[in-house]
N, C-alpha and C positions, 0 to 999 in steps of 0.2 A: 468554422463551427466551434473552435474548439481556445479562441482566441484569447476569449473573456475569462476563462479556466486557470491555462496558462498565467497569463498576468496578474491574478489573485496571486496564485500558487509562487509566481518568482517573487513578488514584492512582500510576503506576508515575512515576516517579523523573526527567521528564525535563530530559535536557541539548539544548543545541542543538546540531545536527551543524554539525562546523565541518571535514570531510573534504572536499575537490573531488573523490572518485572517482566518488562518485555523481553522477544528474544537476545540473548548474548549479545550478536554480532549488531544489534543494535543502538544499545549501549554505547555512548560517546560518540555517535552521529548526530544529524539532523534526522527527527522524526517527529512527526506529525499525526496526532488522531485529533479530527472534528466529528460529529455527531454524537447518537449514543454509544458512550463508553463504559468501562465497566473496570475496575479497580480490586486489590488485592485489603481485604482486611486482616485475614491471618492465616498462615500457612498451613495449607491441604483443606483448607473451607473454600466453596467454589467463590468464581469472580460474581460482584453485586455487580446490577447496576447505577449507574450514576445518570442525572440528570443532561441533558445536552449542552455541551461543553460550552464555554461562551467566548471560546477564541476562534474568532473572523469565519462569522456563521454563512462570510457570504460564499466561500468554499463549497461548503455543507448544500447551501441552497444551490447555487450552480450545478451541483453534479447531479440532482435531483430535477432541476432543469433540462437537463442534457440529457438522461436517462429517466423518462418519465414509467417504465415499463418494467424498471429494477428494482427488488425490494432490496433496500439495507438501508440501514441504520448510523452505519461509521464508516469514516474512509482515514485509511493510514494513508499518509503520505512522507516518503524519507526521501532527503538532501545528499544527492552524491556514496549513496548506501551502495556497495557491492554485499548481496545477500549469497552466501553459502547453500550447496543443496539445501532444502528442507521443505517440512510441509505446516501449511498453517493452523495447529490443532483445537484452536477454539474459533475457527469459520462455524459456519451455519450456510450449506447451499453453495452456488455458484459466486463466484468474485469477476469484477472486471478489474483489467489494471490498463494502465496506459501510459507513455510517456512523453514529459515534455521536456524543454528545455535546450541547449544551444551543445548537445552533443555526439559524438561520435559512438559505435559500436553500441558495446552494452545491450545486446539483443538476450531475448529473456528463454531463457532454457526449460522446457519441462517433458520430464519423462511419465511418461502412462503407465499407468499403476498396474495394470493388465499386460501390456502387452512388453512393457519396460522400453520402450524404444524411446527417444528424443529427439524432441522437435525445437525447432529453433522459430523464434519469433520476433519480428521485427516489430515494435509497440511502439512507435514516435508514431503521434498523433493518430494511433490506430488500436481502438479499444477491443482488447482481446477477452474471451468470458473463458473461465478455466474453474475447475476444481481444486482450490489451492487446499483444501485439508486430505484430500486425496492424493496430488501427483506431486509428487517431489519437482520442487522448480525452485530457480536461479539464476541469476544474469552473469552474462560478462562483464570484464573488463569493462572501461570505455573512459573517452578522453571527454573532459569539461562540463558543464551542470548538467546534470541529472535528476529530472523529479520523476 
């Protein structure tokens, strides 16, 4: 199902983001946003929107494919990223995340804003719907590519 996705996703072209507007820990990774995005013009003025980005729209299309049922606009996608607690503060709504790629561990952590307990989740080729501006979440460790 999820085949076509995948192979976009390992073959696409990447560079390392070397922006600070994103989070910290993101900064000098691989990261990736396709769809609508949204950019900084000047500090403590909210994010614009920008027009839908025009790198390898066929991502964008695929997951809109795949999730005919989901409203969003942009999909991050990061290269071998190990993300630190945190929460996502300019979501809107539910996120799905999912993983691919040829590796080991790296299951995705979130604790519940209510009840503060954590759950552990196994996300290789298994699309999980979470509240990321809500529950603090993060992955593990893990050995070899990672999207």
């Amino acid at each position: 199902m999820f085949d076509k996705l995948e192979k976009l996703i390992i073959e696409y072209d990447w560079k390392v983001n070397k922006q600070n507007t994103t989070a910290g820990w993101r900064s000098g990774v691989y990261s990736l946003s396709v769809g609508k995005t949204y950019h900084w013009c000047t500090p403590g003025i909210p994010l614009l929107p920008t027009r839908a980005m025009n790198k390898d729209r066929r991502i964008y299309d695929e997951c809109k494919n795949l999730f005919p049922d989901f409203d969003f606009e942009m999909i991050i996608i990061n290269k071998n990223t190990i993300a630190p607690p945190h929460r996502d503060k300019n979501n809107i709504g539910k996120s799905i995340i999912i993983g691919f790629g040829d590796y080991n561990y790296g299951n995705l952590l979130i604790e519940d804003n209510s009840t503060k307990i954590v759950e552990e989740h196994c996300i290789y080729w298994s699309p999980l719907y979470f509240d990321g501006k809500k529950d603090l979440h993060w992955n593990e460790e893990f050995i070899g590519n990672r999207y």
